[in-house]
C-alpha positions in Angstrom: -158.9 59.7 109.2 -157.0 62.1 111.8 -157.8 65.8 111.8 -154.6 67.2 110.6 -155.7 70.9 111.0 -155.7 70.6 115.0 -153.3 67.3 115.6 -149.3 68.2 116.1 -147.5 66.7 112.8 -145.3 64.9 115.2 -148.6 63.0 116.2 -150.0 62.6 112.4 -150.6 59.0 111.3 -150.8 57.2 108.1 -152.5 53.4 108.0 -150.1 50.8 108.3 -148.1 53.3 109.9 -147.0 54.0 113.9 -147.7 57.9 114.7 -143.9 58.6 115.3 -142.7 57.4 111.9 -142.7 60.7 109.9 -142.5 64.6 110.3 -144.9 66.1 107.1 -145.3 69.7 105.9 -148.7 69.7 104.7 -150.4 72.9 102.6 -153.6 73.4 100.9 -153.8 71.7 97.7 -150.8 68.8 98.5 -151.6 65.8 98.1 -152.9 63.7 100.7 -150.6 63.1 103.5 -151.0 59.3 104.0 -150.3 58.3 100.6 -147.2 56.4 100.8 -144.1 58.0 98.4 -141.8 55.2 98.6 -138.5 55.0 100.6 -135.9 57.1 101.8 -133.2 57.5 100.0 -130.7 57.8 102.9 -132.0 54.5 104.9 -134.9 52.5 102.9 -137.3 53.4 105.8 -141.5 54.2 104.0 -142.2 57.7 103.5 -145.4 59.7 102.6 -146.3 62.0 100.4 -146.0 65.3 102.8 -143.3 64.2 104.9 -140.1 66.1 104.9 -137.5 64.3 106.9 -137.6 60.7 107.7 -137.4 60.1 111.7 -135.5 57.0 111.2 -132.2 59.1 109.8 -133.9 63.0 109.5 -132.5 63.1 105.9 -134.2 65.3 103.8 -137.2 63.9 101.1 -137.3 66.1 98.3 -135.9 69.8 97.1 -135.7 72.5 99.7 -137.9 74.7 99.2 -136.4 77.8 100.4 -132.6 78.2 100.0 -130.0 79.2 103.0 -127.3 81.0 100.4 -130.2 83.2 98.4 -131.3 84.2 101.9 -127.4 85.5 103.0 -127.0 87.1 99.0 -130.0 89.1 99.9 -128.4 90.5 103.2 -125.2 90.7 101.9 -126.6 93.4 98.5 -128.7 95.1 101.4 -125.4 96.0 103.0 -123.9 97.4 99.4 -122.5 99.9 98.1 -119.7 99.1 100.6 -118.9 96.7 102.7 -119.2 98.1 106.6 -117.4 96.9 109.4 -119.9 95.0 112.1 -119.4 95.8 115.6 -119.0 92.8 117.9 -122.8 92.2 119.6 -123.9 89.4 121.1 -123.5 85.6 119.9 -126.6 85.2 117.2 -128.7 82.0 116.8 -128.8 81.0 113.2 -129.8 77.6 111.7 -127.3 75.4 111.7 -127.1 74.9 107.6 -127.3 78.9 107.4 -124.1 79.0 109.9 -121.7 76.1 108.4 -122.4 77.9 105.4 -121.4 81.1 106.4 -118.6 79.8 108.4 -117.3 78.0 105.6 -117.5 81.1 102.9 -116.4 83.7 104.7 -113.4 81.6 106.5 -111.8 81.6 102.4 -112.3 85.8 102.1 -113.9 87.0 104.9 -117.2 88.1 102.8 -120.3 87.1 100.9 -121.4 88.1 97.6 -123.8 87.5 94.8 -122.1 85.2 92.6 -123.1 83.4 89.3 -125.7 80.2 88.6 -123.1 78.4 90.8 -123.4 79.9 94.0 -121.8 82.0 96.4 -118.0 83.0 95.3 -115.5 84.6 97.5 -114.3 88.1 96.9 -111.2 90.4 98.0 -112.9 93.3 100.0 -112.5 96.5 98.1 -111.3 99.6 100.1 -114.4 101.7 100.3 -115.0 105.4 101.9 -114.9 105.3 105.7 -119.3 104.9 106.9 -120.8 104.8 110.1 -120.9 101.7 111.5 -124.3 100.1 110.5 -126.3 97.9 113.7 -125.7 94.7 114.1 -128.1 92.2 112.3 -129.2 89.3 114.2 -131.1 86.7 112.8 -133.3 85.4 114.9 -134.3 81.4 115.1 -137.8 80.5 113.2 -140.0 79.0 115.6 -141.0 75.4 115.3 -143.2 75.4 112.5 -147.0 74.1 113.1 -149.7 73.6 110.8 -151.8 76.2 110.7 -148.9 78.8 110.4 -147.5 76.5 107.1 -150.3 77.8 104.6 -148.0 81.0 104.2 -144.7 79.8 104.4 -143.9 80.8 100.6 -145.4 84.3 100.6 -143.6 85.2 104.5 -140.2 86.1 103.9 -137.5 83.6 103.2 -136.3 81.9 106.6 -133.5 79.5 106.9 -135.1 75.8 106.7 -134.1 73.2 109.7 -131.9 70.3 108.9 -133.7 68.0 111.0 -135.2 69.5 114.3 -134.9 73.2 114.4 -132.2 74.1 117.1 -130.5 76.9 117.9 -126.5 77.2 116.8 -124.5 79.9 118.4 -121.9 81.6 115.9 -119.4 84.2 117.0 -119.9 87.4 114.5 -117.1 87.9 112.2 -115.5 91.4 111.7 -114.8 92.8 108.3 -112.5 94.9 107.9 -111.0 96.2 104.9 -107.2 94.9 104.3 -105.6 97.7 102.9 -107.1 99.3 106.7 -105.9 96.8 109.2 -104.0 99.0 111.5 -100.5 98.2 111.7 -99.2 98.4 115.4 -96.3 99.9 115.8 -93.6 98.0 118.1 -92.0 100.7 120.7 -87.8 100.7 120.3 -86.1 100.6 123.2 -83.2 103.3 122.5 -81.7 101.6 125.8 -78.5 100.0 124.4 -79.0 96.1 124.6 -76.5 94.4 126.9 -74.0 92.3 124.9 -74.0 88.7 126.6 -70.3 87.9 127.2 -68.6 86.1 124.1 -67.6 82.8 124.8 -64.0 81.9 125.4 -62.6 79.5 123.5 -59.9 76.7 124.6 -56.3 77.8 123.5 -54.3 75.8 121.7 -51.3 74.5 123.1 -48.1 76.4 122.3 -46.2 74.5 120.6 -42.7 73.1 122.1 -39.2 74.1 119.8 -37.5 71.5 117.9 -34.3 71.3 116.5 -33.2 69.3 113.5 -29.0 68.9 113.0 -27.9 67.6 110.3 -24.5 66.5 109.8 -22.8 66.2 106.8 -19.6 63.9 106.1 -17.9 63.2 102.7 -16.5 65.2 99.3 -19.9 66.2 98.7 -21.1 68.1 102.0 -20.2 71.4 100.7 -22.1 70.8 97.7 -24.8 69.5 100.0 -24.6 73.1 102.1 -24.7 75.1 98.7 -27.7 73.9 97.2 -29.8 75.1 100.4 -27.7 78.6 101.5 -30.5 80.5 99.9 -33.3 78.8 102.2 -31.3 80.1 105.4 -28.4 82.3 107.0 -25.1 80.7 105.8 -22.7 81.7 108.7 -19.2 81.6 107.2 -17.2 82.2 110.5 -17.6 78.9 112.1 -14.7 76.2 112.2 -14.5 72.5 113.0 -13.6 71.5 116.2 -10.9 68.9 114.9 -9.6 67.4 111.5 -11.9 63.8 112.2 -15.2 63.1 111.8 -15.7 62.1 115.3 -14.0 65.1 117.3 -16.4 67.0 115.8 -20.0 65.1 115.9 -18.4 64.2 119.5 -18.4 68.3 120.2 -21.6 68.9 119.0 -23.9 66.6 121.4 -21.0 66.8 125.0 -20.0 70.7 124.6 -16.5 69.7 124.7 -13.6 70.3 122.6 -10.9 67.8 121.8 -8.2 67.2 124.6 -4.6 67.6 122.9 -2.3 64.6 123.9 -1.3 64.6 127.5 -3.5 67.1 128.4 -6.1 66.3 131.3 -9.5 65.7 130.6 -12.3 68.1 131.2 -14.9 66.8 134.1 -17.6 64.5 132.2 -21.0 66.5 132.4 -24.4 65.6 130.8 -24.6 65.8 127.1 -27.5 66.9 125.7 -29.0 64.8 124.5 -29.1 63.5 128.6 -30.1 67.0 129.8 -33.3 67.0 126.9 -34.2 63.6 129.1 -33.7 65.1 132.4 -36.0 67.6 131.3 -38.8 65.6 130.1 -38.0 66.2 126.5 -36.9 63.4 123.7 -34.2 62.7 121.2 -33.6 60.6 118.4 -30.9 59.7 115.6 -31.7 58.9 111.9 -28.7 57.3 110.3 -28.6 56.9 106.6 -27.1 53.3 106.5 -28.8 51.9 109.5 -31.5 49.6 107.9 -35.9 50.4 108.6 -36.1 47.4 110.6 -33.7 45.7 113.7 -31.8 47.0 116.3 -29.0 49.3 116.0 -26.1 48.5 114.1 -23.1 47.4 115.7 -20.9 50.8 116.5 -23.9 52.4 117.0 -24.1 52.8 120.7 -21.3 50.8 122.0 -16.8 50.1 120.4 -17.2 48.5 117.1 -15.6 44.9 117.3 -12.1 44.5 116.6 -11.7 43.9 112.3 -15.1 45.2 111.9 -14.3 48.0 109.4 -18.2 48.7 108.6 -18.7 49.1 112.5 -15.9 51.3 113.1 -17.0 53.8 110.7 -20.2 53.9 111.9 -18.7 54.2 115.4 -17.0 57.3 113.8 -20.1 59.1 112.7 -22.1 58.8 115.8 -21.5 60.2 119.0 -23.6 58.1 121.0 -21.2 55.0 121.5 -18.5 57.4 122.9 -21.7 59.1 125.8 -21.5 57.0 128.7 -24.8 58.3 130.1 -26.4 56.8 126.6 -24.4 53.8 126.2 -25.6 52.4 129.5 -28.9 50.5 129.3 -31.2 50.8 125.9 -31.0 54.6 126.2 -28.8 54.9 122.6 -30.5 51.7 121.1 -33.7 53.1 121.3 -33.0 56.4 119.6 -31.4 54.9 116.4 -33.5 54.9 113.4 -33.2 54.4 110.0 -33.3 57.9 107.7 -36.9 57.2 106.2 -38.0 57.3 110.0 -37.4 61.2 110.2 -39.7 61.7 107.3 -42.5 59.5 109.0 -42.0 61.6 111.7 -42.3 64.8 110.5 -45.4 63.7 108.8 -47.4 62.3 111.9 -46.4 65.8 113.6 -46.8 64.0 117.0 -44.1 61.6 117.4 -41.0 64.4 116.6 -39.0 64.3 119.1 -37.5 67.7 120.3 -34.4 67.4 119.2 -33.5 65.3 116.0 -29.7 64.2 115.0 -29.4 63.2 111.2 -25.8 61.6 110.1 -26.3 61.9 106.9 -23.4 60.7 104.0 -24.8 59.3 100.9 -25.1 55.6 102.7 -27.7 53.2 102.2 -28.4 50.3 104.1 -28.4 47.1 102.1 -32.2 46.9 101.5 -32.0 50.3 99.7 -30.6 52.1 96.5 -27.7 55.0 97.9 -28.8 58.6 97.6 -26.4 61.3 96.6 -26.0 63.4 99.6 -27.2 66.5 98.1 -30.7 64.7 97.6 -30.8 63.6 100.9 -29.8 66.7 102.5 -32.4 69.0 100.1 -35.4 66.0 101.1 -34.8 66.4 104.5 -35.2 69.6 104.8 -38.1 69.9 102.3 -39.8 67.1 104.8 -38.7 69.1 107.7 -39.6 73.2 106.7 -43.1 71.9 105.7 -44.3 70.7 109.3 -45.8 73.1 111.7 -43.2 72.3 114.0 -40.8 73.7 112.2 -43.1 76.3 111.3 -43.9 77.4 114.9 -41.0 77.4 117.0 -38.4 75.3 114.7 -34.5 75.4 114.1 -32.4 73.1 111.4 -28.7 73.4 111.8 -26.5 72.2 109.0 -22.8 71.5 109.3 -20.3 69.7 107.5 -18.3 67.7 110.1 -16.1 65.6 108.1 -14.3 65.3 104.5 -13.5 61.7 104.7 -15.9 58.8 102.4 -18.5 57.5 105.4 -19.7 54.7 103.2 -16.7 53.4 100.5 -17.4 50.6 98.0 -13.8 48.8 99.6 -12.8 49.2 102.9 -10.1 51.6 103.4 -6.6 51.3 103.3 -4.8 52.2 107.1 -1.5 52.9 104.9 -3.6 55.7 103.2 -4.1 59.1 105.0 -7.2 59.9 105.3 -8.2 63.4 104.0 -7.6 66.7 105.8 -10.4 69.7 105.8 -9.3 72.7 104.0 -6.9 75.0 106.1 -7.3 79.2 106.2 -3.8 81.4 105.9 -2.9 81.0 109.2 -2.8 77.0 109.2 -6.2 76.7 110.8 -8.9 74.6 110.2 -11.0 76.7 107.3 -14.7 77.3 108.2 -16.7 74.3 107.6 -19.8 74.9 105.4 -22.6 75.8 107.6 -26.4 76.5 106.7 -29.4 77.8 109.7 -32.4 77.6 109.3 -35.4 79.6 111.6 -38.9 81.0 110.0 -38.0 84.2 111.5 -35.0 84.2 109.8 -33.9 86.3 106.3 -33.7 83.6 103.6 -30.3 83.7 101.4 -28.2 86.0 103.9 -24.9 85.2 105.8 -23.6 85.8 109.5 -19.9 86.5 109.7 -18.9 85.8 113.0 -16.0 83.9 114.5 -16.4 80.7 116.2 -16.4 77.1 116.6 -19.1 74.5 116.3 -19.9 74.6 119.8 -21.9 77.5 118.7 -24.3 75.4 116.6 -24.6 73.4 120.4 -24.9 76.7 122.0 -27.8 77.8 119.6 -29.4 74.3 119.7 -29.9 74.3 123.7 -31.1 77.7 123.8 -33.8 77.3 121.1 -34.5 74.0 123.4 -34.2 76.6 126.5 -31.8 73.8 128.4 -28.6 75.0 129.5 -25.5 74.0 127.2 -23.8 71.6 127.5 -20.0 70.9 128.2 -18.2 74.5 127.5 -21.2 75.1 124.8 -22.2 77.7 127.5 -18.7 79.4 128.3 -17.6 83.2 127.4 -15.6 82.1 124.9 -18.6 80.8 123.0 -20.7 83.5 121.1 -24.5 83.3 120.8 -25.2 84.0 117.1 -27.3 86.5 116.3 -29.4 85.2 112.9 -30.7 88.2 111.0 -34.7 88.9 111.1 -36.4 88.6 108.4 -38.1 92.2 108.3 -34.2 93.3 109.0 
């Protein structure tokens, strides 16, 4: 048998058993040391009676006998009645079951305190009178127990037990302080003003172009037509044909040119404008009532209507475009014909209106479709056309009646028959013709009295498209109406 009272435990040794294969903590009175005690529970390995911790795994064989939380509850009422901030000191060696404990309580509330039969609790910190700071414990590391020192190891005072070997843990010291006293730093203002970074500039949006829409109105019902949209506009009640037919006036309104009397001489030919908007990079475009959604142009359109061909020479009679030789040349006029439901999808897509739009507009229907009275089709097209932002923006609709006669008759018409003659005034002039304008800027439901022809309409139309007029549109003769404001 091995003297135990003057051999290392480390070198202790039990029959059947290799010197290294257990760590024992023997006291007077145990029982014998090389009695076996069965296995450990952690890895099956044999254990004795004193042993400890098995060297195979170093998990613990038996109850502790000396408890690491009763040791810090005992500290912690030592430091009562209040809880006393500890100055920073030195890194402190602890055991390392003592300092995963405390790590682990006071990380939830930053202090210890006696709890109930379950253990330590966390606990808010109470604000307590200000004390003077007490000295830093430290707690210094047990040395490595031996075995004449383990006879007293219950009556010393209690001392944090080893896991497996004792070792030394370093553990920074936390700082309690109370938390209705953490010290709230104050943030210094700067009172200089701050410099204001440079607002970003955003892209303008294009201005946008003017448009002009003119309507032209032939047939009994064109005054009727003008009526039912006077108060929408200026009605200007001084403004007079430019001849008894249809086609001396529609003729007057795109050339600038008044009708020649017979044997007179000719006026010079000069661009229409419908050729100055091209010149300038601009568009135009004519929606005809009878001309059908789909095809080319209808014969009289853009060229003399065929000899017999009644249909075509009224056509021919309401356009101007045939009678242009600027347009009638090449596919000029054939490709700025379209059907009336075209001005519609027009204004709708916003992008494809052309800045100046010619409606001939009579109460015809191509074949394909049901006829329209003309007072519908005027009060649609201008509904369509005041609802765009074109219009909106920088828009102008002129609306004139420019002949009396039936554009579209069930039968043709009968050459033995007159056709009708526009009202005359007193003097045996050509009464006004009913004429309606209108601008966004402009005063809704009020009149402009002021003598003058249709080439004024043309006048007004190039200048809201700032081209030069046309023809004599631009001569002294020629007044440029003045439509009243809208604030006026």
């Amino acid at each position: 048998m091995v003297d135990t009272a003057m051999t290392p435990r480390s070198q202790v040794a039990v029959d059947g058993l290799p010197s290294c294969a257990l760590v024992s903590d023997v006291r007077p009175g145990d029982p014998a040391p090389e009695d076996p005690a069965g296995d450990c529970r952690s890895c099956g390995a044999l254990v004795v009676v004193g042993q400890r911790y098995c060297l195979d795994c170093g998990g613990l064989i038996g109850a502790r006998r000396l408890d690491p939380l009763e040791t810090f509850r005992a500290r912690a009422a030592a430091a009562q009645p209040a809880p006393v901030p500890v100055a920073a000191s030195p890194p402190r060696a602890v055991p390392f079951a003592a300092a995963a404990t405390a790590v682990l309580v006071a990380g939830v509330s930053g202090m210890l305190v006696a709890g109930g039969d379950g253990g330590a609790r966390a606990a808010v910190i109470a604000r307590a009178p200000a004390a003077a700071p007490a000295a830093p414990v430290v707690v210094k590391a047990p040395k490595k127990p031996t075995a004449d020192a383990d006879a007293g190891d219950d009556a010393d005072a209690p001392a944090a037990e080893p896991e497996a070997e004792t070792a030394a843990v370093e553990e920074t010291p936390l700082e309690e302080t109370p938390v209705e006293d953490v010290p709230v730093e104050d943030t210094p203002v700067d009172d200089a003003p701050a410099e204001e970074e440079p607002e970003e500039e955003l892209p303008e949006d294009e201005p946008i172009t003017p448009h002009v829409w003119m309507l032209a109105l032939d047939g009994p019902q064109a005054q009727e037509a003008v009526k039912r949209i006077a108060d929408q506009g200026v009605t200007l009640t001084g403004v007079k044909p430019l001849g008894p037919e249809t086609g001396q006036n529609v003729t007057g309104l795109m050339t600038g040119v008044r009708p020649v009397p017979a044997g007179a001489t000719p006026p010079e030919v000069t661009p229409s404008l419908p050729e100055i908007l091209t010149t300038a990079g601009a568009s135009w475009r004519a929606y005809v009532d009878v001309q059908p959604s789909k095809g080319a142009a209808l014969p009289g359109a853009c060229s003399v209507p065929p000899v017999g061909d009644a249909a075509a020479a009224a056509l021919a009679g309401r356009l101007p475009f045939g009678r242009i030789a600027g347009l009638a040349e090449g596919d000029a006029c054939g490709d700025g014909i379209k059907s009336l439901e075209t001005l519609g999808n027009d204004v709708s897509a916003g992008d494809s209106i052309p800045e100046l739009s010619y409606a001939a507009l009579g109460g015809c229907a191509p074949p394909e479709r049901t006829a329209v009275a003309l007072p519908d089709q005027v009060s649609d097209a201008v509904t369509a056309i005041t609802s765009s932002t074109e219009y909106q923006e920088n828009g102008l609709i002129v609306v004139t009646a420019v002949g009396a006669a039936d554009p579209c008759p069930a039968t043709p018409p009968d050459p033995a028959v007159p056709a009708p003659v526009p009202p005359l005034a007193a003097d045996g002039t050509l009464a006004p013709t009913p004429t309606v304008v209108l601008r966004s800027d402009t005063k809704p439901g009020s009149e402009l009295d002021t003598p003058a022809d249709l080439l004024a309409l043309t006048r007004l139309a190039a200048s809201t498209l700032s081209v030069d007029p046309p023809g004599a549109a631009g001569a002294d003769d020629v007044p440029a109406l003045e439509l009243p404001a809208a604030d006026g």
